[in-house]
C-alpha positions in Angstrom: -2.8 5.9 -25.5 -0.7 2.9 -26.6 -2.0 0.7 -29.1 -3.8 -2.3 -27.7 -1.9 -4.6 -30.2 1.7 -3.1 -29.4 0.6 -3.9 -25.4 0.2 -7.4 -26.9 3.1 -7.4 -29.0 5.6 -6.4 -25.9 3.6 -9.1 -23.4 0.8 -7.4 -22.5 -2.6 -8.7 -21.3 -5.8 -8.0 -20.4 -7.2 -8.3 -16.8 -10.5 -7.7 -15.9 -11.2 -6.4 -12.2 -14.6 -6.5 -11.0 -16.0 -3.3 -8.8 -14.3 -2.7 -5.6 -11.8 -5.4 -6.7 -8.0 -4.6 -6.0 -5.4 -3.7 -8.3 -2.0 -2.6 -6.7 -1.5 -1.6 -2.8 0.5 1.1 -1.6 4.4 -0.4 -0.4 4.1 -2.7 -3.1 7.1 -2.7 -5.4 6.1 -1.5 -8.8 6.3 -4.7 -11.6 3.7 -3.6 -14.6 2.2 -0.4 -16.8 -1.5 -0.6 -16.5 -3.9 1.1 -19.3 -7.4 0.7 -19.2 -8.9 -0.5 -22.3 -12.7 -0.1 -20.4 -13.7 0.8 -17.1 -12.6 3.6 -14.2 -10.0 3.1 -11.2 -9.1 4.7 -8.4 -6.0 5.9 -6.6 -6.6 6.5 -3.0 -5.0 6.7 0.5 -6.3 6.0 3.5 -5.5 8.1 7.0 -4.9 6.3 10.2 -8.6 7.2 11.2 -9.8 5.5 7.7 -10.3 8.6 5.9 -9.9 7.9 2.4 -8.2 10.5 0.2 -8.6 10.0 -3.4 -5.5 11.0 -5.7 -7.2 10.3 -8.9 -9.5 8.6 -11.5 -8.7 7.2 -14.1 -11.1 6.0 -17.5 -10.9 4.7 -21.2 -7.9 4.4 -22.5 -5.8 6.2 -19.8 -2.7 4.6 -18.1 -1.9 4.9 -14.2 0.6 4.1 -11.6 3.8 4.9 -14.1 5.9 7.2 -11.8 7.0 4.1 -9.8 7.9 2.0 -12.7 10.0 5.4 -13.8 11.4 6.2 -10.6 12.1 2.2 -9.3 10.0 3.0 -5.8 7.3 1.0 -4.1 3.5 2.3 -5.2 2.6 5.4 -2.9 -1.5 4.4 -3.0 -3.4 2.0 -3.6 -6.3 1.4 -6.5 -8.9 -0.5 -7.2 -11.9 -0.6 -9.7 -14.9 1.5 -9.1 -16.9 -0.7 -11.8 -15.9 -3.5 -14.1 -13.1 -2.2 -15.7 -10.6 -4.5 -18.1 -6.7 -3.4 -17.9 -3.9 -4.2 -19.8 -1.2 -5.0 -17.8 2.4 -5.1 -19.0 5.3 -6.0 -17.4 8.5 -3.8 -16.7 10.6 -5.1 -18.6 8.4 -5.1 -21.8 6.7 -1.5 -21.3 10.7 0.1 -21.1 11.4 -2.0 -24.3 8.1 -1.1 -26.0 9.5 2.9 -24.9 12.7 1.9 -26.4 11.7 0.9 -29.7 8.6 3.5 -30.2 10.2 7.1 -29.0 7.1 8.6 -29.9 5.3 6.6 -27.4 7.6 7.7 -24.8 7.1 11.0 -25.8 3.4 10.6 -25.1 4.0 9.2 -22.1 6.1 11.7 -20.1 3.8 14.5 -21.7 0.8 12.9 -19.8 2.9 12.4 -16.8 3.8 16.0 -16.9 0.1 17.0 -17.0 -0.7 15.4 -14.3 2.3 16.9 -12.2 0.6 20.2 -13.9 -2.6 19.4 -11.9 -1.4 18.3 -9.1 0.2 21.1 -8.6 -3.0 22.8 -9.3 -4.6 21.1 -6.5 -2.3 21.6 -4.1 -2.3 25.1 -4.4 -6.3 25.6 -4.7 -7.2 23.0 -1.7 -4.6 25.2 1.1 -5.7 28.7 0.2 -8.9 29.3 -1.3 -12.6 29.1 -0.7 -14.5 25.8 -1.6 -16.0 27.9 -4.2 -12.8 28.7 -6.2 -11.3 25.3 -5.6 -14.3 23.8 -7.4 -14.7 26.2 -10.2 -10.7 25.7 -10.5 -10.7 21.9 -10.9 -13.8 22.3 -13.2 -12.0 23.8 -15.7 -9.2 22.0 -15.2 -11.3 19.1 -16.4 -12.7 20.9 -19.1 -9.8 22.1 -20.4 -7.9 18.8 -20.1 -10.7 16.8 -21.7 -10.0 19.1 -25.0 -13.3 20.7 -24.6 -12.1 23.8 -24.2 -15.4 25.8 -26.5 -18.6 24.8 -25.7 -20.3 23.3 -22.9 -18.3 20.4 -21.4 -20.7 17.9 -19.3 -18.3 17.0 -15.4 -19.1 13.2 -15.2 -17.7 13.0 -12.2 -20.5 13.0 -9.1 -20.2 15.2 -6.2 -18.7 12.6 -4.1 -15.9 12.5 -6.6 -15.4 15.8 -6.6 -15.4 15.8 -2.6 -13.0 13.3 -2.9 -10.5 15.1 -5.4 -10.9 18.5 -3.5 -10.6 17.2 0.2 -13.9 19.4 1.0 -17.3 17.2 2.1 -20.1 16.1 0.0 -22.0 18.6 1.4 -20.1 21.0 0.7 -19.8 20.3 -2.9 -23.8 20.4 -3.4 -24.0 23.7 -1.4 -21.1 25.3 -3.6 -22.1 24.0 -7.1 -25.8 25.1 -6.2 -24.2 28.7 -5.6 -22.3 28.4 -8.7 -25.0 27.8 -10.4 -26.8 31.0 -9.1 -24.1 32.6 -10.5 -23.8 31.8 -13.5 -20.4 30.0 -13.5 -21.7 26.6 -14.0 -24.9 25.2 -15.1 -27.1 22.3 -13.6 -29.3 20.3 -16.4 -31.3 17.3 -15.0 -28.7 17.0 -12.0 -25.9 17.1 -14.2 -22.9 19.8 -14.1 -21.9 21.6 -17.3 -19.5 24.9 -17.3 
């Protein structure tokens, strides 16, 4: 996304969290952009009973927790790393001037930002009104589509926890439904891994 040498220009630097490791916490007022150079986080909540909801992942090169820097309002989850993942981290002050001086950077930004409204959105309305079925083969091609593979096979690499995770259904679930999928020719299953 931005150039690892305009995050340094503008004050950037680079963290590196180790797995389970703690990035930002939810109430906490939001002070830096974070892009991952290498790695995976995730954004999660947790219920009173210690459910944990996950909100998103995030990988290579992609940027998380903006909308609070934007909007001036404490984080609404927390993340952490799920493996050893290096992040640039950049301070308000030099991520709005970096947006200042490079429009088409801002650009970029807000068009990701309105993706992932887009698939939010998405979620919300798959996960309250349709069968476990159609809200997996929904976020699958969500993926695929949003990954730029939109001909071709396109390999999920998230596990089926992950996906129970994103989707609010159990693990169990998952397996049961991508094995039906699977019968039906809407997905395919190679050596345990998912490709539609």
């Amino acid at each position: 996304m931005i150039p690892e040498q305009l995050l340094h220009t503008y004050g950037g630097i680079l963290k590196t969290y180790e797995k389970d490791e703690e990035i930002l916490k939810k109430n906490q007022s939001a002070k830096f952009f974070y892009q991952i150079k290498t790695g995976a986080v995730k954004m999660y909540n947790n219920s009173e009973d210690g459910k944990e909801f996950v909100l998103g992942y995030f990988n290579d090169a992609q940027s998380f927790a903006e909308p609070p820097l934007f909007g001036d309002f404490e984080y609404p989850a927390n993340a952490c790393a799920i493996k050893q993942t290096s992040i640039y981290k950049l301070n308000k002050t030099g991520f709005f001037k970096l947006l200042k001086d490079h429009f088409d950077i801002h650009l970029q930004v807000n068009k990701i930002l309105c993706q992932r409204i887009k698939y939010k959105s998405m979620i919300m309305s798959e996960i309250s009104v349709h069968t476990p079925e159609h809200q997996l083969i929904s976020l699958l091609k969500y993926l695929k589509k949003d990954s730029k593979h939109s001909t071709g096979k396109y390999e999920v690499l998230l596990t089926r926890q992950q996906l129970a995770d994103l989707t609010g259904l159990r693990v169990e679930t998952v397996i049961r439904t991508i094995k039906n999928l699977a019968v039906k020719k809407k997905l395919e299953i190679i050596y345990r891994k998912i490709f539609i």
